[in-house]
C-alpha angles and dihedrals in degrees: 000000000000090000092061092042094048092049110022109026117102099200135063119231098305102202134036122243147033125303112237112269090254101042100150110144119057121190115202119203123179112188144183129159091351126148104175104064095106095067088056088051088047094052098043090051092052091053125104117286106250101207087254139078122268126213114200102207109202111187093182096182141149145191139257094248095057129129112228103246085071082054088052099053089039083061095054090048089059092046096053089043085055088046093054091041084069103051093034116112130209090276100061117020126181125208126193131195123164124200108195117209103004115188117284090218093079115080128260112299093332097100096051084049096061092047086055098040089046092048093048086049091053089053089049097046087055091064100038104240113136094177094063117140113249099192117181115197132165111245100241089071136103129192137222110263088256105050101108105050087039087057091048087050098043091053089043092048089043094044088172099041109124097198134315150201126270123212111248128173139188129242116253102206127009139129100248082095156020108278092247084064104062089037090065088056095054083056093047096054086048085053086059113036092048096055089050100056088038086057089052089051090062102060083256102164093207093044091149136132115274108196112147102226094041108074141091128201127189113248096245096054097051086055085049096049096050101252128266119319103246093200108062120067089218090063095137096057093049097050089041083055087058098045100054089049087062080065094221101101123125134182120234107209098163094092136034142236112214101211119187127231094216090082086061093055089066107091081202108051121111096228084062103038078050096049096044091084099059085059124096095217118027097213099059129034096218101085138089149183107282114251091246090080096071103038084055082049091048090049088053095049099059089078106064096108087052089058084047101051099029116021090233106193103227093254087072091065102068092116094058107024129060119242087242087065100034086056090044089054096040083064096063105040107259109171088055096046095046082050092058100039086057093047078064110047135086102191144002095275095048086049087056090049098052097041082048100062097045094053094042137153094296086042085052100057088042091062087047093057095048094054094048100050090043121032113001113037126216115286134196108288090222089050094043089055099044092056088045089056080046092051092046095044089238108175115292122313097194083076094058111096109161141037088250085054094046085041099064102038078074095041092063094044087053088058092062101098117245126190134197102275142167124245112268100192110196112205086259096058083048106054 
């Protein structure tokens, strides 16, 4: 950890003084223009006490182009922060910095989270404990009450997990925003939640959620993985794709992340500019990658030991594996790559971890949208999950109704752990 904070980190120690001795939980909070942190704070202070000490990190920043009211409302977050400092106790602790007109140059709130990440990973390197829990979250959330213990146990119960997903879930109703609103988040949930299960479906080893406020890391494998990339606004994306190829990657689906759908009603936020290209049609949110795409991924995949035992060159596959794959990997090379994935393996399993880390999760979603923008073309999200429910035999569609309904079908599959596997391929599945 020093190393990565002597070399990579871009601040100096933020705040004075010592951690306290068990710090074990660190909650990282960028935030600009915001109103609502201190119902995140509130509900994180409410929350079961996790036998450790908790550090609440608040990057409060903006940029040179804002307009001052964004400076005004930056001020009474601070202000609120410096009110809470006061009344905090050892167990949970909150820290405030605020950096005023950051370059533009830098993408979306990126920049502000790796301040915070690299900071929480100081405080945890002055108490040696590698293991400590770096947990980014936006600051219009709220958790479940039992979101922090269940964070410590799940971490005890996992001891090599390097860092996991939390299960998170949008409102369907409120008063926050219009009704068209919530209704895009639960289609964005669908989105999600439907891609994820698709690319299980696949034999897809890192077939986790990627949403980019509900995740932990353990201190040392975010120093080992090099921090969050302060110039992309999809950074989280990026570092999450690093993690899960360390396989030890878990999902906690004992406690819950409250996101708002107010995030998603700003056309510039980076949540949404991020999230645009998971969408089918950039225009609308209620549209997804056709489930075609994956069972022509799935087909592809099956291949895999016969790129092992024989080498085949991809335009050997036509049988198996649709045009539309066969032009994507062409593109990148892929005889040449799957020659030198098998000069480098040893066995079977050694061939699917290699290859697997070279068509990852952003290679994934770049298959996805090729396929999208060339050959299938986006579908309704609600249609696209209904006919995946239909492909895996789940239950019985003709009994879901409504997009709640359609919604937590999904929800229930998600809460089914998954953890980072290799394809077993039966002879059936082969055939």
């Amino acid at each position: 950890m020093k190393r990565y904070l002597n070399k990579y980190a871009i601040r100096t120690a933020l705040f004075e003084g010592l951690p306290e001795s068990n710090l074990g939980i660190s909650i990282v909070i960028p935030t600009r223009n915001e109103q609502t942190l201190h119902q995140l704070i509130s509900s994180l202070s409410i929350c079961e006490k996790p036998g450790c000490s908790v550090e609440i990190v608040v990057v409060i920043y903006s940029w040179e182009a804002d307009k001052p009211e964004v400076t005004e409302t930056n001020k009474r977050t601070l202000a609120f922060c410096q009110a809470w400092q006061r009344i905090s106790d050892r167990a949970l602790q909150v820290h405030v910095y605020h950096c005023d007109r950051l370059p533009n140059k830098f993408s979306g709130r990126s920049l502000a989270l790796k301040i915070g990440m690299d900071e929480a990973l100081r405080r945890f390197d002055l108490v040696n404990n590698p293991r400590g829990l770096i947990v980014p979250m936006n600051a219009d959330s709220t958790v479940s009450l039992n979101f922090l213990v269940g964070l410590a146990a799940h971490f005890k119960s996992n001891a090599d997990s390097d860092g996991c997903s939390i299960r998170y879930q949008y409102p369907s109703f409120g008063t926050e925003c219009p009704a068209e609103v919530y209704q895009d988040a639960l289609y964005r949930e669908l989105h999600l939640r439907y891609c994820n299960q698709a690319l299980r479906y696949t034999g897809f080893p890192f077939a986790f959620h990627i949403c980019d406020s509900a995740w932990a890391v353990a201190a040392e494998a975010y120093a080992k993985q090099g921090g969050i990339d302060k110039h992309h606004a999809d950074a989280s994306l990026r570092f999450l794709n690093k993690i899960m190829l360390l396989e030890n990657f878990t999902e906690l689906n004992d406690v819950l992340i409250f996101l708002s759908p107010k995030r998603l009603s700003d056309p510039a936020g980076s949540m949404v500019r991020t999230e645009r290209r998971f969408r089918g049609d950039t225009a609308h949110s209620h549209f997804t990658y056709d489930i075609r795409s994956f069972i022509e991924l799935r087909n592809f995949f099956k291949n895999i030991p016969e790129l092992y035992f024989s080498g085949a060159p991809l335009h050997t596959l036509g049988d198996t594996t649709s045009y539309t794959v066969m032009e994507f990997l062409s593109a990148y090379f892929f005889d040449e790559r799957i020659s030198e994935i098998r000069r480098n393996s040893g066995s079977i399993t050694s061939f699917e971890r290699r290859f697997f880390r070279w068509f990852n999760t952003l290679m994934v979603f770049k298959y996805l949208d090729f396929v999208r923008d060339n050959a299938i073309a986006a579908t309704r999200t609600d249609r696209s999950a209904l006919e995946f429910l239909r492909v895996v035999e789940y239950g019985s569609p003709a009994q879901i109704n409504s997009l709640s309904d359609l919604l937590e079908a999904f929800r229930k599959l998600d809460a089914q752990s998954h953890r980072a596997g290799w394809l077993v391929l039966s002879d059936s599945d082969r055939s």
